[in-house]
C-alpha positions in Angstrom: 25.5 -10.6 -47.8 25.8 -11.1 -44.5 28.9 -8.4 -44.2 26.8 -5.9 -45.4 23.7 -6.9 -42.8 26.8 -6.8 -40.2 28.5 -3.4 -41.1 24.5 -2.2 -41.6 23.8 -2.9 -37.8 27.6 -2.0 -36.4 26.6 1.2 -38.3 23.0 1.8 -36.5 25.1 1.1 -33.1 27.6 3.7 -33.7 25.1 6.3 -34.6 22.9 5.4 -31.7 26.3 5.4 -29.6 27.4 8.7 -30.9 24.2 10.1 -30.2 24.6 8.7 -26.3 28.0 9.9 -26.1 26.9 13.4 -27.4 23.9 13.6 -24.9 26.0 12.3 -21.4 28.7 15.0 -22.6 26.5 18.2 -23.6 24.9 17.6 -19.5 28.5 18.5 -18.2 29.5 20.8 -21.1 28.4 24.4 -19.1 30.3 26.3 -21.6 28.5 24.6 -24.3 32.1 25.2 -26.2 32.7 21.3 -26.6 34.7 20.7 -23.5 34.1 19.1 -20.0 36.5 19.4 -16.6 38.7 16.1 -16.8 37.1 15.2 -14.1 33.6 14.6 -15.0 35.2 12.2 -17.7 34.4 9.4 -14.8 30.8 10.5 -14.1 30.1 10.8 -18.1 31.7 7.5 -18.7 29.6 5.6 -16.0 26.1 7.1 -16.9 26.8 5.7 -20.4 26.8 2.5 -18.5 30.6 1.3 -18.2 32.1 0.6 -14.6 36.0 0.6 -15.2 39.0 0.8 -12.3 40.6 3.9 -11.5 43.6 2.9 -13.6 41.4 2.1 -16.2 39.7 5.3 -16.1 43.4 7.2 -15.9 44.4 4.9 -19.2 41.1 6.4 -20.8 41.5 10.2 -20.0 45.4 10.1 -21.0 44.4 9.0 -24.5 41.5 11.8 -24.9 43.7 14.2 -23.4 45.9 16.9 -24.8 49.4 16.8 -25.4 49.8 19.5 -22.9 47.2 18.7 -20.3 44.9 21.8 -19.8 42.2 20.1 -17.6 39.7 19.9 -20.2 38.8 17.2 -23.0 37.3 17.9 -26.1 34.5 16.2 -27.4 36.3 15.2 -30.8 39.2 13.6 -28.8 36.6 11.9 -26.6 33.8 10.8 -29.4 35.9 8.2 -31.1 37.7 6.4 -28.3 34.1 6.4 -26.3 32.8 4.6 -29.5 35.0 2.0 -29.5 34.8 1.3 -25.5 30.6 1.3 -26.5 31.4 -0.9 -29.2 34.2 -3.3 -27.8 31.4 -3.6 -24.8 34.7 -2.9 -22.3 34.3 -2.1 -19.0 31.2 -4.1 -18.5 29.4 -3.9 -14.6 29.9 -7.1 -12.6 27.3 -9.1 -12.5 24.6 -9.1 -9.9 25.3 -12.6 -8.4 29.4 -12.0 -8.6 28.6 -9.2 -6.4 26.5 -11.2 -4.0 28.7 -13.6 -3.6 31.4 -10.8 -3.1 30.0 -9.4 -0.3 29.1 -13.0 1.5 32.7 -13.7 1.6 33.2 -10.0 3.5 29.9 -11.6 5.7 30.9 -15.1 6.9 28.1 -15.2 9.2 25.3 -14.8 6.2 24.1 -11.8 8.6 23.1 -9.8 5.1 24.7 -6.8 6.2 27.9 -5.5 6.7 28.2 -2.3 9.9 29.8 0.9 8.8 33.0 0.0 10.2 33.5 -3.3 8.7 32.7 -1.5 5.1 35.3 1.2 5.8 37.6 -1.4 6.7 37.2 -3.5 3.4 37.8 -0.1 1.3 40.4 1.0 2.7 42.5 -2.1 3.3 42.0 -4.2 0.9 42.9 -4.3 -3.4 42.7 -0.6 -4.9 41.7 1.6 -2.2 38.8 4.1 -2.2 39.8 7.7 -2.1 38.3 9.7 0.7 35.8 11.4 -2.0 34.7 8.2 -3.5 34.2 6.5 0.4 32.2 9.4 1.3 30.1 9.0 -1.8 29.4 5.6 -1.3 28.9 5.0 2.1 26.1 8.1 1.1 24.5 5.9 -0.6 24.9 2.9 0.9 24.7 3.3 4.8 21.2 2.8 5.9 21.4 5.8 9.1 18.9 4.0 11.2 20.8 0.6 11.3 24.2 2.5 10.6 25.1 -0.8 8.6 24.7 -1.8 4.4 21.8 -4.2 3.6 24.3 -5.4 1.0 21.3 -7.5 -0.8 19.3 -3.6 -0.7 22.3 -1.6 -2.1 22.9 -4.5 -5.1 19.8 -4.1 -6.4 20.5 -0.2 -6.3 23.7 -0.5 -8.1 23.4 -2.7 -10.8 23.0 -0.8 -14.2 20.0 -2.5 -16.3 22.0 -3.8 -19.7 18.7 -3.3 -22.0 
């Protein structure tokens, strides 16, 4: 009995899923011909609530690709493996207080914020480095102009994608 009540629900979540998946693709299918540009694949992926790497994110687009890449995916390649990264919950955002504490060890002094430069510094030295685009992009968002510095505590709050 209880299989049945489990596939039941694992069912609902796949329709609701599909129906998500369908919905974040259509906004970036201007052809309306069941394609996107490769490189949206990141953008749709994150507003559907899943935060992974840049090698992850390569991993994913080589499997939905074509054998002979042609700078699109199609939605039938990219339906089933989205489903099962919905379902497998991968890729999950960091939690707010691991990022907190992230950003404390990049502030010894406990100032709160970190300048401009120090930011830059940390993505561009450190682990997987930011491209130019995705720097650009962030610092955007996260560079308040008047102190030209990140109110990291501010820019958390911002980031972190509600799980309900």
């Amino acid at each position: 009995m209880a299989d049945d009540r489990d596939r039941e629900g694992t069912e609902i979540a796949v329709a609701e899923f599909h129906k998500k998946i369908k919905d974040a693709f259509e906004v970036f299918d201007h052809e309306s011909n069941n394609t996107v540009d490769v490189r949206e694949i990141g953008t749709i992926i994150r507003s559907l609530g899943c935060c992974p790497s840049e090698g992850e994110l390569h991993d994913l687009i080589a499997e939905v690709g074509e054998e002979e890449p042609t700078g699109y995916i199609r939605f039938e390649k990219f339906l089933p493996v989205m489903t099962e990264v919905l379902l497998e919950r991968r890729y999950r955002p960091i939690p707010e207080d691991t990022l907190h504490r992230a950003f404390e060890v990049l502030d010894p002094a406990k100032r709160g914020f970190l300048s401009k430069e120090e930011l830059i510094k940390y993505m561009t030295g450190e682990g997987e480095p930011f491209s130019q685009e995705e720097m650009e992009e962030m610092l955007s968002a996260a560079i308040d102009p008047e102190s030209n510095s990140i109110h990291y505590k501010d820019y958390i709050t911002m980031m972190v994608i509600d799980e309900n």
